[in-house]
C-alpha positions as CSV (number, residue, x, y, z in Angstrom):
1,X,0.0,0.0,0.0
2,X,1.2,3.4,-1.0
3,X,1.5,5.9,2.3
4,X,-0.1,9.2,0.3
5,X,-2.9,7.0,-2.0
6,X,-6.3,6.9,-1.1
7,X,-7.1,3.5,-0.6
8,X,-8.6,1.5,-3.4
9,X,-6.7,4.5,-6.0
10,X,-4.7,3.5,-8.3
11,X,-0.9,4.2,-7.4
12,X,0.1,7.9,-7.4
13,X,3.1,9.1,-9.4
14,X,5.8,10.7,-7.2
15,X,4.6,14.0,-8.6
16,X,1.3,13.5,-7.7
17,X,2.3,12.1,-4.3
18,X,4.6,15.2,-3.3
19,X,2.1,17.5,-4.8
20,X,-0.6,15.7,-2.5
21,X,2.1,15.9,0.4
22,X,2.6,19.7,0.3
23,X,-1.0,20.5,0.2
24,X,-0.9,19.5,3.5
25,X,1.6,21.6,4.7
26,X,0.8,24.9,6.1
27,X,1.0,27.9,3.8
28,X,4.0,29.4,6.1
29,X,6.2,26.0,5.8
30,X,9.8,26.9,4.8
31,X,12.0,24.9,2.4
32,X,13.9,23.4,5.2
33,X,10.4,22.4,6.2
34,X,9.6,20.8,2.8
35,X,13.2,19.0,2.8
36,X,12.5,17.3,5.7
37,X,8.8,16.1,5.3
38,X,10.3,15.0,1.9
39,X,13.2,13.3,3.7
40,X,11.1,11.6,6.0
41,X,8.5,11.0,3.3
42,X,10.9,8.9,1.4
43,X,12.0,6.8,4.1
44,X,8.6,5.7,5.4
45,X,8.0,4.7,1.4
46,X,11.8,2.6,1.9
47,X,10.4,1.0,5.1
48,X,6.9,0.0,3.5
49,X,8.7,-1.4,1.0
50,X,11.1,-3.3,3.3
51,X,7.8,-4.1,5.5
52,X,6.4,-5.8,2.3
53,X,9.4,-7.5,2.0
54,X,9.5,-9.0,5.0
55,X,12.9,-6.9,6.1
56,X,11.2,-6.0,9.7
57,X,13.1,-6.3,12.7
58,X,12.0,-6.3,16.5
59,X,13.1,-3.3,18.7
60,X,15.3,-6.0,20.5
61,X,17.2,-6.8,17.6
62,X,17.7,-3.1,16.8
63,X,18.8,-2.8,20.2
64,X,20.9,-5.5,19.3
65,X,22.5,-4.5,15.9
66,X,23.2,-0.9,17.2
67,X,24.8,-1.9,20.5
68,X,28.1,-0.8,19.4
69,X,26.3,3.0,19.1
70,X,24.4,2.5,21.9
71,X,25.7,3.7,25.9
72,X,24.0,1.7,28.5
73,X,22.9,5.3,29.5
74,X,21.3,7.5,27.0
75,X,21.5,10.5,28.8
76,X,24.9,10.9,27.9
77,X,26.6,13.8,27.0
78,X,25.9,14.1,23.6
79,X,29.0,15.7,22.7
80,X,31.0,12.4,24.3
81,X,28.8,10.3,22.6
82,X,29.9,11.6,19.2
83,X,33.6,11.8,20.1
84,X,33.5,7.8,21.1
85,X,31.5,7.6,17.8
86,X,34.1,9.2,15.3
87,X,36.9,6.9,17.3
88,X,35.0,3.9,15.2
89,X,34.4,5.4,11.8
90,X,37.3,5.4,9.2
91,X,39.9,8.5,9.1
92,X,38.7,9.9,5.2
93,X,35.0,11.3,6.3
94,X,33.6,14.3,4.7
95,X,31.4,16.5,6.5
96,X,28.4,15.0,4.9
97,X,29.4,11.7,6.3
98,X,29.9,12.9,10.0
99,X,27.0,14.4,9.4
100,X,24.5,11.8,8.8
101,X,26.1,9.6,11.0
102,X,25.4,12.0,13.9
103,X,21.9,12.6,12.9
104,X,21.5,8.5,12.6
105,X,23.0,8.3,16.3
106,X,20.1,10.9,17.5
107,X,17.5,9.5,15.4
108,X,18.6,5.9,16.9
109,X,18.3,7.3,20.5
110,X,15.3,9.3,19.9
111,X,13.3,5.8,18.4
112,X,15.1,3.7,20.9
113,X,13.4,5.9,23.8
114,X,10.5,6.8,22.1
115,X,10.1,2.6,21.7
116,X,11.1,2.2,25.5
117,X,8.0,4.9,26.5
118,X,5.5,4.9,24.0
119,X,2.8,2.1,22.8
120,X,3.9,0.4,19.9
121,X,1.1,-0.2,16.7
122,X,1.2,-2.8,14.2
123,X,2.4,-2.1,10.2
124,X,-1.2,-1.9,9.6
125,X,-2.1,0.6,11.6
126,X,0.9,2.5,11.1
127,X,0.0,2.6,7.6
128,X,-3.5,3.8,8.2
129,X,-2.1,6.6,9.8
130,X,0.3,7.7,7.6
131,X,-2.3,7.2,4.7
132,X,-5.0,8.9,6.2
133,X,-2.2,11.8,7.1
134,X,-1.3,12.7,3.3
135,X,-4.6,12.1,1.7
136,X,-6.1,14.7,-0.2
């Protein structure tokens, strides 16, 4: 199922999807706005495809797979957190890379306590809110 199609639609082209995306954006929304409603647009389509795939994991086996990122405390100084990080990653990074790695070490804490606090839904009903979000 398609996150921004009404269901029983035909599949939306990416054009119309993003045009169907901003028009529910609020008239004041800035392009660093857009860029990341667009970012995280496209990786909610990558997970439903992975979903569909079968390429799901449990939050224990995320815990798992990022333990090496992951301090027993995540209160931790972010700024040590990122040091012990870099110590790990190869010597030829560009800024872009650091970059995204530290933005995947805050996104993994934010969804690990957001996992650790929060209910959890199914796919389905994850999907029914994220399609009843972007519909026209």
């Amino acid at each position: 199922m398609n996150l921004v199609e009404p269901l029983g639609h035909p599949p939306m082209t990416a054009k119309e999807e993003v045009t169907a995306f901003l028009r529910n954006m609020p008239e004041d929304v800035t392009f660093d706005e857009i860029m990341y409603e667009f970012f995280m647009l496209e990786k909610l389509k990558i997970s439903e495809e992975a979903a569909r795939n079968g390429e799901v994991r449990t939050h224990e086996e995320v815990k798992e797979r990022f333990k090496d990122w992951l301090l027993p405390d995540l209160s931790t100084n972010p700024k040590a957190r990122v040091i012990e990080m870099l110590y790990g990653l190869a010597d030829d990074l560009t800024y872009d890379d650091i970059h995204y790695h530290i933005s995947v070490l805050e996104k993994i804490d934010g969804g690990i306590e957001s996992a650790d606090s929060e209910p959890t839904i199914s796919q389905e009903e994850m999907e029914a809110e994220f399609s009843a979000r972007f519909r026209e």
